[in-house]
Structure formats: structure tokens, C-alpha cells
N, CA, C and O atoms as a DFTB+ gen file, in Angstrom:
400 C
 N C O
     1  1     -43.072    -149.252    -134.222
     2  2     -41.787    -148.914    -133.651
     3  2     -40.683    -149.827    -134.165
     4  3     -39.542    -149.377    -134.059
     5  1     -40.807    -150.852    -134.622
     6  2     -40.016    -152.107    -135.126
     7  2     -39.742    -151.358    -136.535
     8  3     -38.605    -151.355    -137.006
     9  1     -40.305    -151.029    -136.877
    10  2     -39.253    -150.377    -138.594
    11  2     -38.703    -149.458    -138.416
    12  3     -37.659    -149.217    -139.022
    13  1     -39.479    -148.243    -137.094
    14  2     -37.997    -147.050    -137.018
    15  2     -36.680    -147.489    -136.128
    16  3     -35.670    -146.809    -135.949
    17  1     -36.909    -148.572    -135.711
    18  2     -35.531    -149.491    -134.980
    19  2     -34.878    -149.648    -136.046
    20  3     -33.796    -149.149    -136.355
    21  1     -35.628    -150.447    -136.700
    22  2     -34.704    -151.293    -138.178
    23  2     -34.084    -150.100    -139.064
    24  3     -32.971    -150.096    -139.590
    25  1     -34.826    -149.334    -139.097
    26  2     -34.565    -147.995    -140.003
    27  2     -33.271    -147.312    -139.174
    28  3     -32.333    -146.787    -139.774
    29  1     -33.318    -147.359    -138.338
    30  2     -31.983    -146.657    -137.417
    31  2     -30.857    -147.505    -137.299
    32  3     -29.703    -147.113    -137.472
    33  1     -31.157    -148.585    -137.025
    34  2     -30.132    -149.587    -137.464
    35  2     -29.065    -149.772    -138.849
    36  3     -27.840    -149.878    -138.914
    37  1     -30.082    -149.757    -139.842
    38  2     -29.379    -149.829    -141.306
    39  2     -28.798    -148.508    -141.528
    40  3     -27.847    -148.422    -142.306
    41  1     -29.356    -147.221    -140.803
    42  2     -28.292    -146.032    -141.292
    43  2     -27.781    -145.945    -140.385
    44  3     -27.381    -144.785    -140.289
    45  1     -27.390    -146.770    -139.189
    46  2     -25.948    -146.854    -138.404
    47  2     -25.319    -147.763    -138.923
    48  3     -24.127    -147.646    -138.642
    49  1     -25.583    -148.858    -139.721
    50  2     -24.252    -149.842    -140.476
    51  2     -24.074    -148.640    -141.776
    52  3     -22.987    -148.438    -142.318
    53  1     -25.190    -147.994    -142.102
    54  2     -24.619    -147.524    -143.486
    55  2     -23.461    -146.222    -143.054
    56  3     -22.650    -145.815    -143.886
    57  1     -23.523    -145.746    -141.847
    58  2     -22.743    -144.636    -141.806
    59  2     -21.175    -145.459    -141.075
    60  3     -20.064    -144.946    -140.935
    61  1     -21.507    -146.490    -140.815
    62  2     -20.151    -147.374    -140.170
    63  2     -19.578    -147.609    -141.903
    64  3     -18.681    -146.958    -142.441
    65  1     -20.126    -148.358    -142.325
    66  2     -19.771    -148.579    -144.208
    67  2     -19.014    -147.244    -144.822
    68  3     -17.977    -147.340    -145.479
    69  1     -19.625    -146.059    -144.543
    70  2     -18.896    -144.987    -145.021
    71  2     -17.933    -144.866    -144.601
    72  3     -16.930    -144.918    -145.313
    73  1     -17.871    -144.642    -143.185
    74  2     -16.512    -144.251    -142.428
    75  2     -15.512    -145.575    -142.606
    76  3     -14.352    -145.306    -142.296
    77  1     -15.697    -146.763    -142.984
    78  2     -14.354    -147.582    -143.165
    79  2     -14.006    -147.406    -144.575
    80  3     -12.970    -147.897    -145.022
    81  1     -14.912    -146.651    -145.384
    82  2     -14.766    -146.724    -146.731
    83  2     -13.729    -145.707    -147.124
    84  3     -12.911    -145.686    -148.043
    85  1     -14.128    -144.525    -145.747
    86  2     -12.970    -143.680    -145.972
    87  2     -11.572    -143.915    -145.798
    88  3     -10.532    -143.893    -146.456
    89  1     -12.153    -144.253    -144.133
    90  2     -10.255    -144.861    -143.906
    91  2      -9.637    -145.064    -144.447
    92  3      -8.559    -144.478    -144.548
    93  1     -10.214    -146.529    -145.423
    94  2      -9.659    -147.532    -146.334
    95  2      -8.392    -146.520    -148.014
    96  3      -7.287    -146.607    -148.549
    97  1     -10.070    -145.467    -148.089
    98  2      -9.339    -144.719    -149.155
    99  2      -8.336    -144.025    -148.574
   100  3      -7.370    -144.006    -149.338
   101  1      -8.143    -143.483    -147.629
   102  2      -7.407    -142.524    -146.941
   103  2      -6.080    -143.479    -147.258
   104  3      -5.194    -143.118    -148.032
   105  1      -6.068    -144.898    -146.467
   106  2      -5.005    -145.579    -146.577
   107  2      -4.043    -145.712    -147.791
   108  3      -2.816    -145.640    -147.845
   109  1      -5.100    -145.956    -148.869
   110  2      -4.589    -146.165    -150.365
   111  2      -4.105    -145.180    -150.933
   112  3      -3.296    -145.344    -151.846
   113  1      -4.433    -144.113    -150.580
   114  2      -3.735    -142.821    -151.531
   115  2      -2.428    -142.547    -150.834
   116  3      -1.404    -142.139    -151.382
   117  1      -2.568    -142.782    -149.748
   118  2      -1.100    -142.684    -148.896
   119  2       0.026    -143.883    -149.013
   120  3       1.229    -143.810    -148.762
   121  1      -0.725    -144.982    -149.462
   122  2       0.023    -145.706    -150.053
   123  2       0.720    -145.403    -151.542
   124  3       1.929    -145.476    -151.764
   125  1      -0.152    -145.102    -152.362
   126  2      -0.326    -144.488    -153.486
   127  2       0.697    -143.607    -153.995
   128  3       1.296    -143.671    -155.068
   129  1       0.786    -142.901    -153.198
   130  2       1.839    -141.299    -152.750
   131  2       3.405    -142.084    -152.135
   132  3       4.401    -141.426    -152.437
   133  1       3.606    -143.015    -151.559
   134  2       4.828    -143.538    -151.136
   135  2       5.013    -144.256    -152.413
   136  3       6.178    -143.985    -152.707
   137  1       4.509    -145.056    -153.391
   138  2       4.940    -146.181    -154.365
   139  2       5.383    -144.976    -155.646
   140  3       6.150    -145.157    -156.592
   141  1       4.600    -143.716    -155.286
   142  2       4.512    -143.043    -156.667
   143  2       6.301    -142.108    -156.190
   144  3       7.379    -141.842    -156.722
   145  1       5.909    -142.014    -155.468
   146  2       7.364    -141.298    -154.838
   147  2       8.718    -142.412    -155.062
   148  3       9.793    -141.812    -155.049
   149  1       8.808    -143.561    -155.215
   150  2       9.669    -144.494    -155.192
   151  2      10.217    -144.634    -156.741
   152  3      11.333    -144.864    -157.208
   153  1       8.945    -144.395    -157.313
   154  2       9.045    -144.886    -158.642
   155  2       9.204    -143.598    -159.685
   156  3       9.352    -143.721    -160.901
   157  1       9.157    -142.637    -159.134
   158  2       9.562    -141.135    -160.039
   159  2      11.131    -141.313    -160.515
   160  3      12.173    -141.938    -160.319
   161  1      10.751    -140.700    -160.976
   162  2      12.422    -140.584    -162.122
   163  2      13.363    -139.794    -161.126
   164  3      12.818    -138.923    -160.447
   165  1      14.911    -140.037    -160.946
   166  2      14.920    -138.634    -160.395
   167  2      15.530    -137.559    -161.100
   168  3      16.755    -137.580    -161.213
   169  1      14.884    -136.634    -161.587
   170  2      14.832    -135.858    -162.651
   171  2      16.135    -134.709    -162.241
   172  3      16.477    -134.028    -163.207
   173  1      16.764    -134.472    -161.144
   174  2      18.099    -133.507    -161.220
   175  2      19.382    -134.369    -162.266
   176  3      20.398    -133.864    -162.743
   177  1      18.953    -135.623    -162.373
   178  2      19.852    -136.241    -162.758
   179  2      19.736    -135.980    -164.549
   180  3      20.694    -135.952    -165.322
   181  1      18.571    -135.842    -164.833
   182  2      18.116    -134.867    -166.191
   183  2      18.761    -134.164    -166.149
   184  3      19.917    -134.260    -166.562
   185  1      18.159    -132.982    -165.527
   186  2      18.760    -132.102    -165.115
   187  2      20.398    -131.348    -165.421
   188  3      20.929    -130.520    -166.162
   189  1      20.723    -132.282    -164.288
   190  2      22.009    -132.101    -164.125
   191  2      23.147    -132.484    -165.895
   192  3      24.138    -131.865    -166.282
   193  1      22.667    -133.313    -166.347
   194  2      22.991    -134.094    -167.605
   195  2      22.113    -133.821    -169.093
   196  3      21.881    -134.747    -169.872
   197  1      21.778    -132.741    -169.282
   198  2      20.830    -132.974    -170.344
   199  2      21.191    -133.565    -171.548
   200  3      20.420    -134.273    -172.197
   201  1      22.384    -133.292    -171.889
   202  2      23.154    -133.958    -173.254
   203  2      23.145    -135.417    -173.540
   204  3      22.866    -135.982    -174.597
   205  1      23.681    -136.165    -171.828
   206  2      23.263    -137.177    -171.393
   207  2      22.338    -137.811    -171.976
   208  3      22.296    -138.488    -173.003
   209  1      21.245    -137.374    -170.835
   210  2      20.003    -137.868    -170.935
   211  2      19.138    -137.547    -172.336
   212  3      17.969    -137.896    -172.501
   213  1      20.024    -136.742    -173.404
   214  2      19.014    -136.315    -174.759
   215  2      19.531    -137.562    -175.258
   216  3      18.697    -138.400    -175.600
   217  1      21.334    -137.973    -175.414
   218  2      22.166    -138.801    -176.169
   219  2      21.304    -140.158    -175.599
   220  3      21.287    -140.856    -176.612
   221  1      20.653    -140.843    -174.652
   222  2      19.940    -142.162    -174.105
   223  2      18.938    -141.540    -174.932
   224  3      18.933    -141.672    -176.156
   225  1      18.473    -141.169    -174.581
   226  2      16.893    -140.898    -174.828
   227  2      16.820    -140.846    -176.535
   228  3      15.678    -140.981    -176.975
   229  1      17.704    -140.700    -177.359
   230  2      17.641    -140.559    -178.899
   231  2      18.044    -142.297    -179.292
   232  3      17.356    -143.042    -179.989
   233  1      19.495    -142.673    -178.538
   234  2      19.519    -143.962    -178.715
   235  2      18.585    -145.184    -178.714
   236  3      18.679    -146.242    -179.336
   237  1      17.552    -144.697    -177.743
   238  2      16.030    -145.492    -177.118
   239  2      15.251    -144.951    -178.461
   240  3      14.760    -145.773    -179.234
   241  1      15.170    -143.788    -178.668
   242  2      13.970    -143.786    -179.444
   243  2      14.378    -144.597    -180.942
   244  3      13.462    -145.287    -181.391
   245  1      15.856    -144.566    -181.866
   246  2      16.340    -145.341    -182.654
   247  2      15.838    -146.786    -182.444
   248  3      15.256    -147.346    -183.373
   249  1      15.977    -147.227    -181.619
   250  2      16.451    -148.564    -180.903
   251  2      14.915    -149.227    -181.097
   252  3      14.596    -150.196    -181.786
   253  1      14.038    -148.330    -180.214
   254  2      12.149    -148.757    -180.696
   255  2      12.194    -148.854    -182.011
   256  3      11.895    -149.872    -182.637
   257  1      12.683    -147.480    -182.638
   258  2      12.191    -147.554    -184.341
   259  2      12.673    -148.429    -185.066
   260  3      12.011    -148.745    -186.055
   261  1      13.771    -149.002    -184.860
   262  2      14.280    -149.970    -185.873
   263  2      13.693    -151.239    -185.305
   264  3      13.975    -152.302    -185.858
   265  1      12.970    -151.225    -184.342
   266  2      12.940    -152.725    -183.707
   267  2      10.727    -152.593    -183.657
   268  3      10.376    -153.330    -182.735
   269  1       9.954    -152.190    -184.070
   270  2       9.085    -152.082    -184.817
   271  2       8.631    -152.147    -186.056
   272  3       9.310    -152.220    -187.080
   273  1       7.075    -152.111    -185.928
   274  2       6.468    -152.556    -187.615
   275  2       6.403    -151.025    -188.205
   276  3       6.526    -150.922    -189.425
   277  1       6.176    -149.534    -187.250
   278  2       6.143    -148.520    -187.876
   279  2       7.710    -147.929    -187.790
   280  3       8.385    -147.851    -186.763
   281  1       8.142    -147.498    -189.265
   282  2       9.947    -146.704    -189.020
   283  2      10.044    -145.602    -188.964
   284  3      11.086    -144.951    -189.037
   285  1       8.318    -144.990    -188.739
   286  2       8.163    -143.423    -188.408
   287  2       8.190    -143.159    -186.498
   288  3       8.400    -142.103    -185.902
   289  1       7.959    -144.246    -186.041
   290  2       8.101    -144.615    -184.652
   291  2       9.515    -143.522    -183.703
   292  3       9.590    -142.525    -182.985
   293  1      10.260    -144.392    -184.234
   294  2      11.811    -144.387    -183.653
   295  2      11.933    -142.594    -184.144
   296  3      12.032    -141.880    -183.146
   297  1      11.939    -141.881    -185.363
   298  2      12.063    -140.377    -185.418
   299  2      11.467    -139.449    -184.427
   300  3      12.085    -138.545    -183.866
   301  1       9.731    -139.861    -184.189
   302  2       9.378    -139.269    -184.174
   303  2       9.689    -139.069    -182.892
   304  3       9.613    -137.921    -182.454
   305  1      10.017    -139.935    -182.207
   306  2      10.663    -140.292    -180.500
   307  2      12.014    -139.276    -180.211
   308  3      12.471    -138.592    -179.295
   309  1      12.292    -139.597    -181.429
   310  2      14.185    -138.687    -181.037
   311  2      13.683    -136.980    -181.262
   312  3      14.173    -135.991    -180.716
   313  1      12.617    -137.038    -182.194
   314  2      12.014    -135.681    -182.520
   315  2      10.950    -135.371    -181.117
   316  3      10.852    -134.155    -180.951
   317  1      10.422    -135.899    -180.443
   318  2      10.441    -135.228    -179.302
   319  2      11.079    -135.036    -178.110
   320  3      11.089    -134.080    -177.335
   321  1      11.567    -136.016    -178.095
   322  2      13.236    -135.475    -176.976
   323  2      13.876    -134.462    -177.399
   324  3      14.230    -133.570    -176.628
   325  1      14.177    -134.436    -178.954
   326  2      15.293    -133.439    -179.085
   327  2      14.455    -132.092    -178.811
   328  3      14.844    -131.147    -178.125
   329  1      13.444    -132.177    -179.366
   330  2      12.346    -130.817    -178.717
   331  2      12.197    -130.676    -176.878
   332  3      12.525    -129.632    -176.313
   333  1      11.720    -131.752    -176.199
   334  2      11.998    -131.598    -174.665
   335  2      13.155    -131.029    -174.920
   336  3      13.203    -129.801    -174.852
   337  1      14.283    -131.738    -175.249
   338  2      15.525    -131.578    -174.888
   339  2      16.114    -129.215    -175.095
   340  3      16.657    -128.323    -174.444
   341  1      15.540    -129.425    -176.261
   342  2      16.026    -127.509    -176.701
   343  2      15.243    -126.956    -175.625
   344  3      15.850    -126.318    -174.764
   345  1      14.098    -127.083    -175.539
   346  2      13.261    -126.241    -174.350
   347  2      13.936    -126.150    -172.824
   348  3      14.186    -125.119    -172.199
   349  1      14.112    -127.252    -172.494
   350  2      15.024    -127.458    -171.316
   351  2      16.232    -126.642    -171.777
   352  3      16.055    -125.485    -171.395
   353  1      16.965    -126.718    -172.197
   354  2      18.317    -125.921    -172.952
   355  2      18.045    -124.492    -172.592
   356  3      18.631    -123.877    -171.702
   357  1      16.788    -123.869    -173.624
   358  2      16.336    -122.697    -173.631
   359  2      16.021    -121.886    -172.320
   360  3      16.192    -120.667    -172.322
   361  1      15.611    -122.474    -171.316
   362  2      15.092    -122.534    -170.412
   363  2      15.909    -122.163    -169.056
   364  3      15.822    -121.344    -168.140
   365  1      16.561    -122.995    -169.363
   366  2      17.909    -122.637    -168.445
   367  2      18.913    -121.644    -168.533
   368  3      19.398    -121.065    -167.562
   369  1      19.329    -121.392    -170.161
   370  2      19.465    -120.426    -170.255
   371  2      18.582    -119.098    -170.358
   372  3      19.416    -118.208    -170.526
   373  1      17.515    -118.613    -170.345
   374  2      17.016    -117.990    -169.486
   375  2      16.735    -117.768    -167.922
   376  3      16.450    -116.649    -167.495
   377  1      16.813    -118.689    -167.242
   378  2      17.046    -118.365    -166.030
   379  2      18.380    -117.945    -165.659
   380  3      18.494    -117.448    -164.538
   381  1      19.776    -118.086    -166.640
   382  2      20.610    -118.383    -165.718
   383  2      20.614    -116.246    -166.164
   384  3      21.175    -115.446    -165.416
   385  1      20.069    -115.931    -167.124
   386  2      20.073    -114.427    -167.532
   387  2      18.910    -114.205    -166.498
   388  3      19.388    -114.002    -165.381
   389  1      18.229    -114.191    -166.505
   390  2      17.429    -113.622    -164.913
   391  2      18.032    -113.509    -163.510
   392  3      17.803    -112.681    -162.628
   393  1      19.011    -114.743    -163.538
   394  2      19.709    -114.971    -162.132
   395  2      20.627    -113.925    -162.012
   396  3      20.685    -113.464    -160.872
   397  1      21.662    -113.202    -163.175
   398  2      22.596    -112.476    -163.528
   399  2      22.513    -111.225    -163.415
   400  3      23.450    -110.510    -163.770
């Protein structure tokens, strides 16, 4: 009878171990979810500015390339913004012809 005690014992700490293990995670992702929320871009401001935000975003990618060991760096940076950048363009103008 002394080992099915002991035996009942260790899978009541092991099921206590689970359940704080959850909590614990429960806690962290909800933490997780507030830091990630703080730290997002806020993207209407894209948005709202795309020319803006293409004209930074090309200056940055220059700015890496000349200030690196590769000088294919800095293009290829302004060459995908300026690509984000047309799609977004494109994009909008299609919706604003759907909206119409």
C-alpha cells in the first residue's frame, strides 16, 4: 500500500506542476500580446503617407548601403520598398474602384 500512496502522491505534484505550468504560460503570452502590441509600427501612418514612408524607407535603405561591406545591400533595400511601396499604391487604387 506504501507505493500506491507514493504513486498517488507524485501524480498529484505532477498534475499541480502542470497546472502552474499553464498558468505561468497563460501569463506570458498575455504578456507577450501587450509588449507586442506596444511595439507594432503604427501602420495608418504608412498608410496614410505612403510617399512618405517610401521617401524614409529609400533614404534608410541608401544610408545601410553606403555604410556597409556589401553596395548591393542599400539597392536591393530601396528595391524592395519601392516594390512594397507600388503594391500598396496598386492596391488602393483598386479598392478605391471597387468602393466607386
Amino acid at each position: 500500500m506504501a507505493a500506491a500512496e507514493e504513486i498517488s502522491r507524485i501524480e498529484s505534484e505532477i498534475d499541480d506542476a502542470r497546472r502552474d505550468l499553464h498558468e505561468t504560460l497563460a501569463q506570458v503570452h498575455q504578456k507577450v500580446e501587450i509588449v507586442e502590441a506596444e511595439l507594432r509600427p503604427d501602420l495608418r501612418v504608412i498608410d496614410s503617407y505612403p510617399l512618405a514612408a517610401l521617401g524614409v524607407s529609400a533614404l534608410l535603405g541608401f544610408l545601410i548601403g553606403h555604410k556597409t561591406d556589401r553596395p548591393t545591400l542599400g539597392p536591393v533595400i530601396v528595391g524592395l520598398i519601392c516594390g512594397y511601396g507600388a503594391v500598396k499604391a496598386y492596391s488602393r487604387v483598386n479598392e478605391d474602384r471597387d468602393g466607386k
